[in-house]
N, C-alpha and C positions, 0 to 999 in steps of 0.2 A: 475234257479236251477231245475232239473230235477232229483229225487230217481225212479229207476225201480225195483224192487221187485223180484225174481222168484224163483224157487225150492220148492216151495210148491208141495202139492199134499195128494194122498190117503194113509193111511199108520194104520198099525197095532200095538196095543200096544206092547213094547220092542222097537220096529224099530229106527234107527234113521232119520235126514231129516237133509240135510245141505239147507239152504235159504239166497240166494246173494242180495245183493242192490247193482246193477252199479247207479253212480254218477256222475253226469257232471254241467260244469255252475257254479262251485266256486271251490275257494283252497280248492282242498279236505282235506288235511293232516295239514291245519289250523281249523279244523272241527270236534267236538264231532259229533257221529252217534249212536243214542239210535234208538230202537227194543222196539214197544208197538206190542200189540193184542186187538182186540176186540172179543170176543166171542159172541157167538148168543144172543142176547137179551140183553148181557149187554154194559158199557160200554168202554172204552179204558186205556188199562191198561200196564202201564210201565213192561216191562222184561228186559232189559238191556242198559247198557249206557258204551262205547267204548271212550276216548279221542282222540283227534286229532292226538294226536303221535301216536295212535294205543299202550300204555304204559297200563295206567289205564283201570282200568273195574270197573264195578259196578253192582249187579245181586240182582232183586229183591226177594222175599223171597222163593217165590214158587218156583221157577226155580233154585235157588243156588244149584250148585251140578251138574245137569244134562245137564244146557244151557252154551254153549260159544259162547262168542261174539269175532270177529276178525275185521281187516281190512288191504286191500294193499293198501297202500297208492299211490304206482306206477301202481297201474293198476285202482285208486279209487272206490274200488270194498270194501264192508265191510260183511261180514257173521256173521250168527247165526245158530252155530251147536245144533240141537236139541239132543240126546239122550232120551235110554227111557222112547220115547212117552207112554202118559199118554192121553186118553181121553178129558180130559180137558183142555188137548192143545190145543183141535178142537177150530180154530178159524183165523182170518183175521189178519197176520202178516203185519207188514209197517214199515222201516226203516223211518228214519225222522230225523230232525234237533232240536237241543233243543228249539228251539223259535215254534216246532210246525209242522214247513212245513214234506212233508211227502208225498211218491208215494202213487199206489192206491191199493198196499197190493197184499199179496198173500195169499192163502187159504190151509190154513194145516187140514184136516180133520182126526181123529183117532178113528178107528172101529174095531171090534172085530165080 
């Protein structure tokens, strides 16, 4: 199993930020793909969860509204469109499997 992370980066409140997970090493489109964060000092925290069909979503509380979760199942690629970025987005995004596994994130930083 292998998650790659990217589209992160430096970005200004309003801005928005699209962030990819390519996937390989299992059925991908038999496969939920949830979207945690950890932010600086704390710890890892759920933002969304995508079904295998790419059908269902699920957004956790902060983020309803502004985050979408996607995935291509034929290219097994899965995204998390951010919208505006809020400060406290700043933090180490990682696509991952519901049992946990998970790439090594990517870093969305938001400054003013």
């Amino acid at each position: 199993v292998q998650l790659v992370e990217s589209g992160g980066g430096l970005a200004q409140p309003g801005e928005s930020l699209r962030l990819s997970c390519a996937a390989s090493g299992f059925p991908f489109s038999r496969y939920a793909i949830r979207w945690v964060r950890q932010a600086p000092g704390k710890g890892l925290e759920r933002v969304a969860v995508i079904d295998g069909g790419g059908q269902e979503t699920h957004y956790e509380k902060p983020v309803k509204g502004r985050f979408g979760i996607s995935k291509d199942n034929g290219k097994n690629f899965a995204f998390l469109l951010i919208n505006n970025l809020r400060p406290e987005a700043t933090a180490l995004y990682y696509c991952a499997l519901t049992d946990g596994t998970r790439g090594r994130g990517t870093q969305v930083t938001v400054f003013s």
